[in-house]
C-alpha positions in Angstrom: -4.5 -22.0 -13.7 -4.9 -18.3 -13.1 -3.4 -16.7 -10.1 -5.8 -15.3 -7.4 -3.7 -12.3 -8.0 -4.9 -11.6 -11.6 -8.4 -13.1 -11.4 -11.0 -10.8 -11.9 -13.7 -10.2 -9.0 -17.4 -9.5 -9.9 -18.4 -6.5 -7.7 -21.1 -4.9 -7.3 -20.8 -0.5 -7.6 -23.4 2.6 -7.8 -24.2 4.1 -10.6 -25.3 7.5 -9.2 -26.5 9.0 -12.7 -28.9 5.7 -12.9 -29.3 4.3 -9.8 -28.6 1.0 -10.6 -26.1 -1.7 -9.8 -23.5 -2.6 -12.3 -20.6 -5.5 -12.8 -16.7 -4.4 -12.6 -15.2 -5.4 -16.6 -11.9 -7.0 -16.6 -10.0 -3.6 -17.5 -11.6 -2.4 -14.1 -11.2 -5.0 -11.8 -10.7 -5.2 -8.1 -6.8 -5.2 -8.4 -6.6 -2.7 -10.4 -9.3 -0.3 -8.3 -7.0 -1.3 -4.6 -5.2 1.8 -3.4 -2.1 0.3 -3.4 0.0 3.3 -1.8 -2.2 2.7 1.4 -2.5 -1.3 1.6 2.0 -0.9 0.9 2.1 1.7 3.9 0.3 -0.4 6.4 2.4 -4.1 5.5 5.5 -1.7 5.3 4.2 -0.6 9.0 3.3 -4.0 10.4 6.7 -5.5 8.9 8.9 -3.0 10.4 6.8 -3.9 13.9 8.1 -7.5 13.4 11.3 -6.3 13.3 11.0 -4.2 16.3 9.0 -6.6 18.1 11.6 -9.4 17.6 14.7 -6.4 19.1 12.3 -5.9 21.9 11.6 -9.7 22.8 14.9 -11.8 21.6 16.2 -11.5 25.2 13.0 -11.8 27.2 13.4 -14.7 28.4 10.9 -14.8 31.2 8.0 -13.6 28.4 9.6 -16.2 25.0 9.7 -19.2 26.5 13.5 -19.6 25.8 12.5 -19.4 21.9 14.1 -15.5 20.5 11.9 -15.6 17.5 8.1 -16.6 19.5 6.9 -12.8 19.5 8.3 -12.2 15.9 6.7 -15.3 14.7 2.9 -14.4 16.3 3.6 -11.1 15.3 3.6 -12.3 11.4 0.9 -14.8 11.8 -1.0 -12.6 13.3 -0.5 -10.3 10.3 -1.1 -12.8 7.9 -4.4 -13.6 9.8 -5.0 -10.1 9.8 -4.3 -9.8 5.8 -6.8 -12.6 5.0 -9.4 -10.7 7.0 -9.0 -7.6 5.0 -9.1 -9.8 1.5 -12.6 -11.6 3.5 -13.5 -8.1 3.8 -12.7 -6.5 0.6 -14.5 -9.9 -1.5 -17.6 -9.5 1.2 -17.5 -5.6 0.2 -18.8 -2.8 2.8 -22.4 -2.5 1.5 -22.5 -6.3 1.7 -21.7 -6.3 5.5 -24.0 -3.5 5.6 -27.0 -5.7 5.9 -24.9 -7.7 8.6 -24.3 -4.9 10.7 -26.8 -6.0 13.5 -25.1 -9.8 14.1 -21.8 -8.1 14.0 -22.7 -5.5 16.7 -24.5 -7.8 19.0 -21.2 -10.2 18.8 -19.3 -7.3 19.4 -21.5 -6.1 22.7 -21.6 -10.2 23.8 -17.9 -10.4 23.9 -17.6 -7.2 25.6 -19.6 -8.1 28.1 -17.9 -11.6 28.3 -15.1 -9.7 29.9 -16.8 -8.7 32.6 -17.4 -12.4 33.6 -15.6 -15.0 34.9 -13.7 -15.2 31.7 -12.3 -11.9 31.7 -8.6 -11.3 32.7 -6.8 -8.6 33.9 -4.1 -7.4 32.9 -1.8 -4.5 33.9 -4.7 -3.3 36.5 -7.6 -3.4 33.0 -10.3 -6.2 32.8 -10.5 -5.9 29.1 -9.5 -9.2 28.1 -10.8 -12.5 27.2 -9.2 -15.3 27.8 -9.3 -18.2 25.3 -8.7 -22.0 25.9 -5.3 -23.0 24.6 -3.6 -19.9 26.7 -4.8 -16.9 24.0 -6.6 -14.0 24.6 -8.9 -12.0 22.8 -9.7 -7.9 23.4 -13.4 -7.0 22.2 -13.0 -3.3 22.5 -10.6 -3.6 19.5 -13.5 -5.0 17.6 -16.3 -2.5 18.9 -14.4 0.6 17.0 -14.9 -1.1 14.1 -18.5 -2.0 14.5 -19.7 1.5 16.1 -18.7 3.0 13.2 -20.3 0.7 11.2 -23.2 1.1 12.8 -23.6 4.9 13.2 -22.7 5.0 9.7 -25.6 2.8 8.7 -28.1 4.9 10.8 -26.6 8.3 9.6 -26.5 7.5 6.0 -30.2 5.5 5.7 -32.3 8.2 4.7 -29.5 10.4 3.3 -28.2 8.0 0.8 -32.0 6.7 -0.1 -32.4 10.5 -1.1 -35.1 11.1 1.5 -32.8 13.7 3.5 -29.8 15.6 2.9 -28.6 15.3 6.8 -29.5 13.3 9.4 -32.2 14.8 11.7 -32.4 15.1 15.6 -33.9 11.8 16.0 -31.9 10.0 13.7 -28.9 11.3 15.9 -30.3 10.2 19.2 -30.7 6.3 17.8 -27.1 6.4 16.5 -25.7 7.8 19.6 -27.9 5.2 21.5 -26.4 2.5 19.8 -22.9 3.8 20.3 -23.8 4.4 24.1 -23.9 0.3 25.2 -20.4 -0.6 24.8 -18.9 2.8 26.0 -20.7 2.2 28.7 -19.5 -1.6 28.7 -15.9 -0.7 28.1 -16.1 1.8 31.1 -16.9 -0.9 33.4 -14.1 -3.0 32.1 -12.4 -0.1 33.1 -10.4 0.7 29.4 -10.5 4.5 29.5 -7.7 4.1 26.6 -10.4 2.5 24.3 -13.1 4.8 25.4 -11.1 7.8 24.3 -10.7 6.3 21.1 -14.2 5.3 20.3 -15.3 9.1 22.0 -13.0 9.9 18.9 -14.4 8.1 16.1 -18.6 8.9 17.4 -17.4 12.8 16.7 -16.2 12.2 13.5 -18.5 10.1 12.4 -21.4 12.8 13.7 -19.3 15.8 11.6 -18.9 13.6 8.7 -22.8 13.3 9.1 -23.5 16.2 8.5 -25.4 16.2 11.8 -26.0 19.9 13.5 -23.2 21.4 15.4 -25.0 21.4 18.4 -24.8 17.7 18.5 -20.8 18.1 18.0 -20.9 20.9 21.0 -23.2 19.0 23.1 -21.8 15.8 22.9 -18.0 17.6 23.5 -19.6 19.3 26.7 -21.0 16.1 28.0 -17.7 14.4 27.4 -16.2 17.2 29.4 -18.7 16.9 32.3 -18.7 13.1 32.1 -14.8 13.6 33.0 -15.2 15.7 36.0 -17.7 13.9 37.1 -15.6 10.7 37.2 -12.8 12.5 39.1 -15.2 13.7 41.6 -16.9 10.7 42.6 -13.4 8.7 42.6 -14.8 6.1 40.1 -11.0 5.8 38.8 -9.1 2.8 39.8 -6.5 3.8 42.0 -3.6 2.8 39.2 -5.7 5.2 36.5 -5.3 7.9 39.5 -1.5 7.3 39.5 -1.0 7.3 36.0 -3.0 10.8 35.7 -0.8 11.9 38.2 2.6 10.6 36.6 1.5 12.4 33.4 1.3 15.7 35.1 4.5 15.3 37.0 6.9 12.4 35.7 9.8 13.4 38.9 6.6 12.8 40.9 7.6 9.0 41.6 10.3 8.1 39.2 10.5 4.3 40.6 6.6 4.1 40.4 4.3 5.0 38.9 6.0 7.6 36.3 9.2 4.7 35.6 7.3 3.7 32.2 7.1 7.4 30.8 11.0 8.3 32.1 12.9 5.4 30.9 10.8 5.5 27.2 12.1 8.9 27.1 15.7 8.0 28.3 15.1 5.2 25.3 13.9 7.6 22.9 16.6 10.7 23.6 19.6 8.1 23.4 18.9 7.5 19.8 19.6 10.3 18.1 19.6 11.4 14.8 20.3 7.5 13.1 20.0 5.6 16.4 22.1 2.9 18.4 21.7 0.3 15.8 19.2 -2.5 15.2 19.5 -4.9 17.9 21.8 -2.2 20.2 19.7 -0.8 21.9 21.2 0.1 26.0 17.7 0.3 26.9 15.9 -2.5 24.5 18.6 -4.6 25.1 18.3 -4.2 29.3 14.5 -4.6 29.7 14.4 -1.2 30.9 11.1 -0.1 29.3 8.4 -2.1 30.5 5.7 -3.4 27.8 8.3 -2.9 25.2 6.6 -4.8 22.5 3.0 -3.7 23.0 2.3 0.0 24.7 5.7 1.4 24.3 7.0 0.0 20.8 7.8 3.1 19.8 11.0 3.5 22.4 12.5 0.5 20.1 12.4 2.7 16.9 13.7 5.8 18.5 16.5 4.0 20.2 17.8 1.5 17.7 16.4 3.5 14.3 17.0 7.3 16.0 14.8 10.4 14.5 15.1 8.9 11.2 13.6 5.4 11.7 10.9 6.9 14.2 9.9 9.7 11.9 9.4 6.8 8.8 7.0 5.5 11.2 5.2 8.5 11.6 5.4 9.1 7.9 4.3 5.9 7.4 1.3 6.3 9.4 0.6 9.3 7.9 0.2 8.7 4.2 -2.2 5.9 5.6 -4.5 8.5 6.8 -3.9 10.6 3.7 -4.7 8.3 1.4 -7.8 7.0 3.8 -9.0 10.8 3.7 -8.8 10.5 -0.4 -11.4 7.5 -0.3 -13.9 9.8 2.1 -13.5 12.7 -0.3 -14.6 10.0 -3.6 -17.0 8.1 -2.7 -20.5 9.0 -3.5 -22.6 7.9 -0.6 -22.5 9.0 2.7 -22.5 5.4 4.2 -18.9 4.9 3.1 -17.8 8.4 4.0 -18.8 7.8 7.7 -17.1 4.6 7.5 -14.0 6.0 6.5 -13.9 9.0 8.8 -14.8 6.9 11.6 -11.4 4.9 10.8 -9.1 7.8 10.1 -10.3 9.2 13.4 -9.4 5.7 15.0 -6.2 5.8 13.7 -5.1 9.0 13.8 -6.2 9.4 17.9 -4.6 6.1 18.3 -1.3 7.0 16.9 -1.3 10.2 18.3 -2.1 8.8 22.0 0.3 6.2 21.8 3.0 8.2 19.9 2.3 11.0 22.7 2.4 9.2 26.0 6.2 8.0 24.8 7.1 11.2 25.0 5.8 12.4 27.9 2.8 14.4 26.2 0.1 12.0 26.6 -1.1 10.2 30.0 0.1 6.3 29.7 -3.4 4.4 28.5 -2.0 1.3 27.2 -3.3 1.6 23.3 -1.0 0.2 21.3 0.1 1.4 17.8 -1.8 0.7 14.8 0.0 -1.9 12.4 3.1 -1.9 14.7 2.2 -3.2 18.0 2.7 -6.8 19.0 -0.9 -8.1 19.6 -3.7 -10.2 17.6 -6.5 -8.5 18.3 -5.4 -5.2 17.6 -3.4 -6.7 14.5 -7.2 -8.1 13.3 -9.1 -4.5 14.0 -6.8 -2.9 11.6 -6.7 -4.8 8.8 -10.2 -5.5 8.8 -10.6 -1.4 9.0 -8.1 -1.5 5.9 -10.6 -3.7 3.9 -13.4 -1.7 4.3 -11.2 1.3 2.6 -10.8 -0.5 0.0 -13.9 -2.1 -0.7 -15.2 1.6 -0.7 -12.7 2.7 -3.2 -13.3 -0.8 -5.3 -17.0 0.2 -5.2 -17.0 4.0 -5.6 -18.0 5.3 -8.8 -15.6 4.8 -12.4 -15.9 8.3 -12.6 -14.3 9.4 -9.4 -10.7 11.1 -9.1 -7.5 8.8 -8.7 
């Protein structure tokens, strides 16, 4: 019987010299076409999160349910659920989904409005939840990342890629930014400024990426800062946003409130060191110190038990995911799997970045958690789903392109 790992997937690719679809041969297949360095440095990322997520939960008794191993044990099923989605995705292929774009981004604005009924929860002062019979929960703006990018892109790109246009024009702009507008609006409600920051992120790379006018860029970055101001002023914040703004700008400001997360991560963080307290040693892990250890601030865990070495193979890590992400962009030859693709790195990078930051004091605390890393199945799904869409635009860009 022939493993599923050598079988040879028919898959459809553009031909840009003839403008015809063709068939992958059996010295090209899909296994041979993955980008292997990125799909190894997001399961080397979400494995070492198991092991931090098990450091950070072994003792939590009040969260485990007297079982050590319950976090570490989701924590891998959710990445194995998360794997299967990005092989779904990868067999489906991008341009496939394409043509699915307008189910997926109605589901995507239902369950995000779901929250905002009965069945939303709330949790740590954000409605952005949905909660699930049999005691699970489900996060839609995890999911809306994915399909506003995928949606913009399929705008964008229409008349680009069908060789009508070289750029998008004014009005094509003004129907992908509609589209994007619903759920930021939606996810503002919830509130989940965290989310909204990241999908703000991925609009303005998808738009340069577009190749959309620079006023658009300018435009949208000045109503973004307006929008802010605006927000402040008419004191639509939640009183815990409020504190959390204000913790950021001065952590001695309440040290037992609301800036207790941001202080002891960076007690966590500082008593690691160069090669940390040891796997498992962790004074501040090991105490419950640092609230939301195994979601928001799983990053403390690595700096404390791993030091500067084990945190910076994280960031490394992360890094050559967006580097090698940035290499699919640059090869493919439509502009519908360019978008995609920047629309992703810009997820992940911001993401990072945010959650990264606010450990350290240099970011307000929004709750994101960290791609591939973070204890959570929604999140877990997002990111692998995001990873097979790379690689179904590598598997489908042209033989000619660059390795």
């Amino acid at each position: 019987m022939t493993s599923p790992a050598s079988k040879t997937f028919s898959v459809r690719r553009y031909t840009p010299d003839r403008g015809t679809w063709g068939k992958l041969t059996a010295r090209d297949s899909v296994v041979r076409r993955l980008d292997w360095i990125l799909l190894l440095s997001s399961l080397a990322l979400s494995l070492m999160g198991a092991v931090l997520v098990f450091s950070a939960t072994r003792n939590r008794t009040e969260l485990n349910h007297g079982d050590e191993y319950f976090f570490f044990l989701h924590h891998l099923l959710n990445l194995g659920i998360g794997l299967a989605m990005a092989v779904g995705t990868i067999w489906l292929g991008h341009r496939t989904l394409r043509g699915a774009i307008p189910i997926l981004y109605g589901l995507s604005v239902l369950l995000a409005l779901m929250v905002l009924t009965p069945l939303g929860a709330t949790i740590n002062g954000s409605r952005s939840w949905l909660a699930i019979p049999g005691g699970f929960s489900l996060q839609p703006a995890e999911f809306t990342k994915i399909t506003i990018a995928l949606g913009m892109a399929m705008i964008l790109a229409a008349r680009v890629d069908a060789g009508d246009r070289q750029h998008p024009d004014h009005r094509t702009v003004v129907q992908a930014l509609g589209l994007a507008a619903i759920p930021v609006g939606i996810i503002l409600l919830m509130p989940d400024l965290g989310s909204v920051m990241v999908l703000g992120a991925i609009i303005l790379a998808v738009l340069l990426s577009s190749g959309a006018s620079n006023r658009w860029i300018l435009g949208l970055l000045g109503t973004g800062v307006v929008g802010c101001v605006a927000i402040w002023q008419l004191g639509l914040l939640d009183q815990y946003q409020i504190a959390r703004f204000a913790a950021f700008a001065n952590p001695s400001l309440d040290p037992a409130g609301v800036g207790y997360n941001t202080n002891q991560a960076r007690i966590a963080i500082g008593g690691g060191g160069l090669t940390g307290s040891g796997l498992f040693h962790g004074s501040q892990t090991t105490g419950q110190f640092v609230p939301e250890q195994q979601t928001d601030f799983i990053f403390t865990v690595a700096g404390e038990e791993l030091g500067f070495l084990g945190a910076g193979l994280i960031i490394f890590l992360l890094g050559v995911v967006l580097w090698r992400a940035c290499r699919i962009a640059r090869e493919t030859s439509e502009l519908y799997g360019t978008i995609v693709a920047a629309g992703i790195i810009a997820w992940f990078s911001f993401q990072a970045f945010e959650n990264v930051g606010m450990t350290l004091g240099i970011m307000p605390v929004t709750g994101l958690p960290l791609p591939f890393v973070s204890y959570g199945g929604t999140s877990m799904f997002a990111v692998w789903i995001a990873i097979g869409l790379l690689q179904s635009i590598r598997v489908q860009r042209p033989v000619s392109a660059s390795r």
